[in-house]
KEKE-3310 file (N, C-alpha, C; in steps of 0.2 Angstrom, whole numbers, plus 5000, padded with zeros to 4 digits):
npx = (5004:5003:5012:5005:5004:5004:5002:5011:5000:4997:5001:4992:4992:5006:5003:4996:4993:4988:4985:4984:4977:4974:4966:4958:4956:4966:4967:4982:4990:5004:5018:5029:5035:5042:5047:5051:5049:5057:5057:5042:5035:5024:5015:5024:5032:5024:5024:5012:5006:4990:4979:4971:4964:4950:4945:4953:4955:4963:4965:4977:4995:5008:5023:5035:5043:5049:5065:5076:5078:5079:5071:5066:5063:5051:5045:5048:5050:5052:5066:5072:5067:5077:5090:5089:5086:5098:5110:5104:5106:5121:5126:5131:5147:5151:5145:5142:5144:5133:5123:5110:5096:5086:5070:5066:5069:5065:5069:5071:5063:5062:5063:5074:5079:5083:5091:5105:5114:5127:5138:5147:5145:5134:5125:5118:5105:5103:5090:5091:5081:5085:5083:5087:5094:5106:5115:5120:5123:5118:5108:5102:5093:5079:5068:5066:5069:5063:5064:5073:5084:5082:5083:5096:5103:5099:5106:5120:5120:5117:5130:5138:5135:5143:5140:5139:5134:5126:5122:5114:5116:5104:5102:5091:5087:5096:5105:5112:5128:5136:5139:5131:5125:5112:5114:5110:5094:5092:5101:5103:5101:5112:5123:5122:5123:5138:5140:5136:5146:5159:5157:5160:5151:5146:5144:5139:5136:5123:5119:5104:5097:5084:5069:5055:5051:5058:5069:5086:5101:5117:5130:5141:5151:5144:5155:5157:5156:5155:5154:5151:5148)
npy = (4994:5011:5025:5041:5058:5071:5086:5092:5099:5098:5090:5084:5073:5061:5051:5053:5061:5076:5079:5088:5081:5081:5094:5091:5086:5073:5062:5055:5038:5041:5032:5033:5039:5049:5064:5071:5086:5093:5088:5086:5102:5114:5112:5105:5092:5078:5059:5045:5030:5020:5013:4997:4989:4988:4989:4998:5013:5025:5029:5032:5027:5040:5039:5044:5056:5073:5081:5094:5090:5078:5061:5055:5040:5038:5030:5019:5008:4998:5000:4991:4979:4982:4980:4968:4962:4965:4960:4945:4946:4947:4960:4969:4968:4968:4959:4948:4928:4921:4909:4907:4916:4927:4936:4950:4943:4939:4942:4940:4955:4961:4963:4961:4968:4958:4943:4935:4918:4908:4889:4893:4907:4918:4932:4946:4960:4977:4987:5005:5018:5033:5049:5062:5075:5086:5099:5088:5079:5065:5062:5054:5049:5059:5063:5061:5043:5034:5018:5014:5019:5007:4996:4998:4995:4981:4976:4979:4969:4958:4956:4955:4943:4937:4937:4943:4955:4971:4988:4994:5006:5016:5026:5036:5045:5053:5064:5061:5060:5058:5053:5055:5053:5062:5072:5084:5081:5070:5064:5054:5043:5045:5045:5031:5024:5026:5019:5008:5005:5006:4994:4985:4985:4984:4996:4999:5011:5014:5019:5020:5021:5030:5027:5028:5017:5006:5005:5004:4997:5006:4997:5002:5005:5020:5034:5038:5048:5046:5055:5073:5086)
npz = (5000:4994:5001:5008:5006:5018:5029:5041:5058:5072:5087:5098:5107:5114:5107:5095:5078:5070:5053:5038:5025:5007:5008:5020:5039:5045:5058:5064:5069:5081:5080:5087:5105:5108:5109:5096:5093:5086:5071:5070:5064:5062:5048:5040:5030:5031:5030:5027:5034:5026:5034:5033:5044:5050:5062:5070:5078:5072:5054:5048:5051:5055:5047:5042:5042:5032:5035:5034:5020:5020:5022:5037:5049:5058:5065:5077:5082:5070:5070:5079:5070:5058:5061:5067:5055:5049:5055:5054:5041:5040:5039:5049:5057:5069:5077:5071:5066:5074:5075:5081:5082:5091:5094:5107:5119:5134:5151:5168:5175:5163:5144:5132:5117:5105:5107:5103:5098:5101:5099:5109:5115:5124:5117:5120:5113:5115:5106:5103:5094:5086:5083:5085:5080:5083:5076:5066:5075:5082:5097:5109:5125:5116:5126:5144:5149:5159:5157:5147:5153:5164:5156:5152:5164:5164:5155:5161:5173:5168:5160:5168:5174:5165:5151:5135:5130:5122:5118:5104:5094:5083:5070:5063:5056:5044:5043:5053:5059:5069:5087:5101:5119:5128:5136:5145:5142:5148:5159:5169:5160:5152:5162:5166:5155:5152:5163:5160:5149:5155:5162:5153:5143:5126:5115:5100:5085:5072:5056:5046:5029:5021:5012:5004:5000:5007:5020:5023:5034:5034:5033:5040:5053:5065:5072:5091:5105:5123:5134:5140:5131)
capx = (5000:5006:5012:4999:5008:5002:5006:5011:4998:4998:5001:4987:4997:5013:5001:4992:4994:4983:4989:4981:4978:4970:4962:4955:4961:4964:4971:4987:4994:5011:5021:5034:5032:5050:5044:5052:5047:5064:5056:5036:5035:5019:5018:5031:5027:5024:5019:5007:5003:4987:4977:4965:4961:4941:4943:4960:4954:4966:4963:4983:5000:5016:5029:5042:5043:5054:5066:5084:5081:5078:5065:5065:5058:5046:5043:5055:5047:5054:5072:5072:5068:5081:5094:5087:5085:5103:5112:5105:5110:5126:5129:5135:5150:5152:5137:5143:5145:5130:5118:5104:5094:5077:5067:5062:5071:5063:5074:5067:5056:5065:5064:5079:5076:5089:5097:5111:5120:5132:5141:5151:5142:5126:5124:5110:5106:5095:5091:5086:5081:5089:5080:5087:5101:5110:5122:5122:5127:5114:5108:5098:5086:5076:5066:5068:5067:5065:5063:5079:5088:5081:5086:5102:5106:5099:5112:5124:5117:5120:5135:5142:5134:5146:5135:5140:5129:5127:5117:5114:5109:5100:5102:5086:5088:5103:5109:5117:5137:5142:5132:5133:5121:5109:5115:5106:5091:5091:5108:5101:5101:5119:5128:5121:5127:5144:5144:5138:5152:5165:5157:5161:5144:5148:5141:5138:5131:5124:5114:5100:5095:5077:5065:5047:5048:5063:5074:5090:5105:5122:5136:5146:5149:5147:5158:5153:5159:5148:5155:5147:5152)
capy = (5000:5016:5032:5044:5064:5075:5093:5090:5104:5096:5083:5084:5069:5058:5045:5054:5068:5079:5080:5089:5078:5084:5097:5087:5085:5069:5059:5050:5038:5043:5026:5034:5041:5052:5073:5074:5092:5096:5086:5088:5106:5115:5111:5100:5084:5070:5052:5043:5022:5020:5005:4992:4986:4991:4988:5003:5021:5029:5027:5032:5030:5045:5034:5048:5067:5076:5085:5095:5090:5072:5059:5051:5038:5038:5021:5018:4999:4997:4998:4983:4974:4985:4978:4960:4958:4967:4953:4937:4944:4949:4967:4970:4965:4963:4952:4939:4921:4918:4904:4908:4921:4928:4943:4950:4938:4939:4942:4943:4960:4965:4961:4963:4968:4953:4939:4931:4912:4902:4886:4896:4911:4922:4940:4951:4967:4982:4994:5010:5022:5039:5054:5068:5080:5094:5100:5085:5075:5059:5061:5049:5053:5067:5064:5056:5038:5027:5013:5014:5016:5002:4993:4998:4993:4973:4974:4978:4963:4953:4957:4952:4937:4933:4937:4947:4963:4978:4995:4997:5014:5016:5033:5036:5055:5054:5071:5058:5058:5056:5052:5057:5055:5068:5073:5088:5080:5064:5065:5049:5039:5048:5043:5024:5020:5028:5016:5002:5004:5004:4988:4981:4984:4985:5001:4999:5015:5013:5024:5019:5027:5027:5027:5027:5010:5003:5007:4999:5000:5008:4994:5006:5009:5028:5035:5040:5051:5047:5062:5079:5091)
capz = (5000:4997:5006:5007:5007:5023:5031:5052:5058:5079:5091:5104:5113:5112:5104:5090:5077:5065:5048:5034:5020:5000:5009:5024:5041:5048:5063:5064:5073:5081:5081:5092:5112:5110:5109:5089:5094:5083:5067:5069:5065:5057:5041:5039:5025:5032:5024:5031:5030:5027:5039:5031:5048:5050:5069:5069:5080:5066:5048:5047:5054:5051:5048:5040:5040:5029:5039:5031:5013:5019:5026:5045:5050:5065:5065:5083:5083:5065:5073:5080:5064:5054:5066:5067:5047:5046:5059:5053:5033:5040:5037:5053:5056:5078:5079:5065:5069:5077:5073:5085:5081:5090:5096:5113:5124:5141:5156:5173:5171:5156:5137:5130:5109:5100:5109:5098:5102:5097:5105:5115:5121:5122:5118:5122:5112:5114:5099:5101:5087:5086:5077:5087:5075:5083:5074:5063:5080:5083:5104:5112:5121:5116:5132:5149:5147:5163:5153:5143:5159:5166:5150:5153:5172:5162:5153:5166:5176:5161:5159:5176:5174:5159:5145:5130:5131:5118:5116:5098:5091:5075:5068:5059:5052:5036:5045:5058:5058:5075:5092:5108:5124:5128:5143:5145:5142:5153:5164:5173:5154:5151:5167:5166:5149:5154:5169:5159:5144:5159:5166:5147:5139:5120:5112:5092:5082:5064:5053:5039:5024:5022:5006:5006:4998:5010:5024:5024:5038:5032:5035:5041:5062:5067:5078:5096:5112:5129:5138:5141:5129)
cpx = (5004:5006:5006:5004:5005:5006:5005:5006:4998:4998:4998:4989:5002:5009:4996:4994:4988:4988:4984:4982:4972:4964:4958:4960:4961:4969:4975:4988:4999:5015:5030:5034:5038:5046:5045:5049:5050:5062:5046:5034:5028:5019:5023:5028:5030:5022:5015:5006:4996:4984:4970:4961:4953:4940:4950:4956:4955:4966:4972:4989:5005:5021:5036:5039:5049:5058:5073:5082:5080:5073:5071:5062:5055:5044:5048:5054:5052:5062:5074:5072:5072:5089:5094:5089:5096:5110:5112:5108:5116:5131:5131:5141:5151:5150:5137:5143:5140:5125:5111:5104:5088:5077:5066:5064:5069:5066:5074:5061:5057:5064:5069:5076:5080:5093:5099:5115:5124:5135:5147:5150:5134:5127:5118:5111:5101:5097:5087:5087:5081:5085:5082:5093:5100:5115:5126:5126:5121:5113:5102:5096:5083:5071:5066:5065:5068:5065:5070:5084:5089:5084:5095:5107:5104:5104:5118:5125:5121:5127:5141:5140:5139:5145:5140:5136:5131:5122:5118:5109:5110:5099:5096:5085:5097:5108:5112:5124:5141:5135:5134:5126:5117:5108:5112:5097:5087:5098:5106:5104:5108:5124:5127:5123:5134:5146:5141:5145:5158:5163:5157:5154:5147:5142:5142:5132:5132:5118:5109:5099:5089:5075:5061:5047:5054:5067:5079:5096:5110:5127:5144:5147:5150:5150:5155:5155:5152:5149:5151:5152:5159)
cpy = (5006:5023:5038:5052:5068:5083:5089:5097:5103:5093:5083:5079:5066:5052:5048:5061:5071:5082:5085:5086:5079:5088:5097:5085:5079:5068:5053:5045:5036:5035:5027:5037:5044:5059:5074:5081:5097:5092:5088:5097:5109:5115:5108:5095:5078:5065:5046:5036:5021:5012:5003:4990:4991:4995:4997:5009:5026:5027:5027:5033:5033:5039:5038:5053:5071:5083:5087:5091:5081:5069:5054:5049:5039:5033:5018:5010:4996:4998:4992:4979:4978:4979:4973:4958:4960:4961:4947:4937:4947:4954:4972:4966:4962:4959:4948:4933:4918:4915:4902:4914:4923:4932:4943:4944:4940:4939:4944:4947:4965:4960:4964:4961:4960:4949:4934:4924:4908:4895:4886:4901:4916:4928:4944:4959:4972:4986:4998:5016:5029:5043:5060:5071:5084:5094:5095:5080:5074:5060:5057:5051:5058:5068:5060:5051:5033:5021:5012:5015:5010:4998:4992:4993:4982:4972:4971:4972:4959:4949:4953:4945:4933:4932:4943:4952:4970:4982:4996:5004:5015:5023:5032:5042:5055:5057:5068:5059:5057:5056:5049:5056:5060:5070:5079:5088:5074:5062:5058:5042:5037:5043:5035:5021:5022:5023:5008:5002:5002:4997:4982:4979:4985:4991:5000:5007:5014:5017:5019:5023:5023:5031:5026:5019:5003:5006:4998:5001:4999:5002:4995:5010:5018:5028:5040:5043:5051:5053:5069:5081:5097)
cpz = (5000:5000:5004:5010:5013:5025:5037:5052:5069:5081:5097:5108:5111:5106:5095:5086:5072:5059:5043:5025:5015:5006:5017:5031:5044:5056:5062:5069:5076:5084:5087:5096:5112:5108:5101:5088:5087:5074:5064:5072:5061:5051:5036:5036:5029:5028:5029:5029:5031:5030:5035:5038:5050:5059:5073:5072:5074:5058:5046:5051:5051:5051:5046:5039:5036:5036:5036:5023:5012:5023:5033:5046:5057:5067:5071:5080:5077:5067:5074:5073:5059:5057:5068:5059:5047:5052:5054:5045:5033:5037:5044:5056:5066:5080:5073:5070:5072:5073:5076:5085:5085:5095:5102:5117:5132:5147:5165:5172:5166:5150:5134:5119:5105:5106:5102:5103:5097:5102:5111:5118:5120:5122:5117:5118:5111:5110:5104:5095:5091:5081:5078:5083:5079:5082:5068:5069:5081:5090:5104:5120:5120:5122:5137:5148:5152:5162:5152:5148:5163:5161:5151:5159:5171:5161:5156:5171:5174:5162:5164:5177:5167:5152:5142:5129:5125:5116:5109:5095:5086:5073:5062:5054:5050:5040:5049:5060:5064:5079:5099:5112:5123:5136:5147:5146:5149:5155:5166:5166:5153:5153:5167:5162:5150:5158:5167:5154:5147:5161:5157:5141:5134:5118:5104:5090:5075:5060:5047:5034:5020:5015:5006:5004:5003:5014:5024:5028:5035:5034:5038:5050:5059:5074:5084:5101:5120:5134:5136:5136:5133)
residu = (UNK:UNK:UNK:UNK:UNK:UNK:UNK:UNK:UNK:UNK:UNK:UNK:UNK:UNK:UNK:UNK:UNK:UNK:UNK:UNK:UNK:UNK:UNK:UNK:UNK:UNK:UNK:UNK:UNK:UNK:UNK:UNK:UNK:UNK:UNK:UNK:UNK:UNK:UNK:UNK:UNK:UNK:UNK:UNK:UNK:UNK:UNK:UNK:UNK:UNK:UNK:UNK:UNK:UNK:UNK:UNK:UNK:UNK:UNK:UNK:UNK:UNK:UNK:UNK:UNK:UNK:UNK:UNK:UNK:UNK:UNK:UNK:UNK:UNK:UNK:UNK:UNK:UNK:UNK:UNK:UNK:UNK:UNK:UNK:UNK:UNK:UNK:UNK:UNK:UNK:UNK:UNK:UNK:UNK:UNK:UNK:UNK:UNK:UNK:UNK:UNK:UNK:UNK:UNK:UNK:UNK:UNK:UNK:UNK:UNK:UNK:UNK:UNK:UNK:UNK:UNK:UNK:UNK:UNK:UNK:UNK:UNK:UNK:UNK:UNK:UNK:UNK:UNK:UNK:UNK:UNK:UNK:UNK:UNK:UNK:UNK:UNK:UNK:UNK:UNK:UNK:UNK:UNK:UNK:UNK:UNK:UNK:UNK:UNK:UNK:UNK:UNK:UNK:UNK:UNK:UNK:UNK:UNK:UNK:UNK:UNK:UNK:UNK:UNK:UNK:UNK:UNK:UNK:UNK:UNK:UNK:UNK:UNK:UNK:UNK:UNK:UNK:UNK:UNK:UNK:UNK:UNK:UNK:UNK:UNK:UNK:UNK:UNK:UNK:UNK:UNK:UNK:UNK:UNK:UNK:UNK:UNK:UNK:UNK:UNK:UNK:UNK:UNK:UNK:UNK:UNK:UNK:UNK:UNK:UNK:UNK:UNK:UNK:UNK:UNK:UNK:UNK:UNK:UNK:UNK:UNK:UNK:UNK:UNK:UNK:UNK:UNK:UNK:UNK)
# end
């Protein structure tokens, strides 16, 4: 099915937005709970997927917004599987060798996004998606995220347990090239991947390049600094 072109006009809450499409305004809905304040601006074009499902509230979800000359996806959830497909077909190179593949591995009161195995060891990894640009520098997150802290402090767990562990970030906005913390925004997020990296947590950052008809990840790590400016 395809995209369907829109104007951003407001986002009445983290879960919903009002677009104006041929004339008409509808309601979207916003597949990602991060502020993208810095992307959904008035009148900004967005693309919208449209939903068969009869039983759906929203008739449409934003899935990308033009932003700088290029599209962003807004699709967080779709991280994960950029990052799953991009493992098992071997376009990341730190996470080769493994023969066990699968999703959402369950761990105490955490779901960690990717567990990987082989006959020698297990490694755990969680995606998140990156949308924020300043300055052409990639931060994560754009709002406090006690989940993603939490996430974090599994790892570390993991980690001490013997396991393989790593935070992958997924640069969603082209304009990406380097990717720093957002310490400014969530100092809590900041300071707990700094104190897992020291506890040997593995950090990988990789950017996509997205196309209404395909998002594919770059095979190429970005480079990253976790310190404060």
């Amino acid at each position: 099915m395809d995209y369907v072109k829109g104007f951003f006009k407001s986002r009445p809450n983290r879960f919903v937005a009002e677009v104006m499409v041929d004339g008409e305004l509808v309601i979207a809905h916003v597949p990602n709970t991060g502020r993208c304040k810095e992307l959904l601006v008035e009148d900004c074009v967005v693309w919208l997927k449209p939903s068969d499902n009869p039983n759906r509230k929203t008739k449409f979800s934003l899935h990308f917004v033009e932003n700088r000359g290029v599209l962003v996806s807004l699709y967080s959830q779709q991280a994960n599987s950029i990052v799953y497909d991009a493992i098992v077909n071997g376009k990341i190179k730190e996470l080769s060798g493994y023969n066990i593949h699968q999703r959402e591995k369950t761990i105490e009161n955490s779901r960690i996004d990717i567990h990987l195995a082989n006959e020698n060891e297990e490694c755990y990894v969680e995606v998140k998606g990156v949308t924020l640009i300043i300055d052409n520098e990639a931060r994560f997150p754009d709002a406090p995220t006690q989940r993603g802290t939490k996430h974090l402090k599994e790892l570390i767990k993991l980690k001490k347990q013997g396991k393989r562990c790593c935070v992958f970030f997924l640069i969603q906005h082209p304009a990406g090239n380097f990717f720093r913390p957002n310490w400014e925004n969530d100092p809590e997020f900041s300071k707990t991947l700094n104190q897992a990296h020291k506890e040997g947590v593995e950090i990988l950052v990789y950017k996509c390049n997205n196309q209404l008809n395909a998002i594919e990840l770059i095979p190429k790590p970005i480079k990253f600094n976790l310190n404060k400016k």
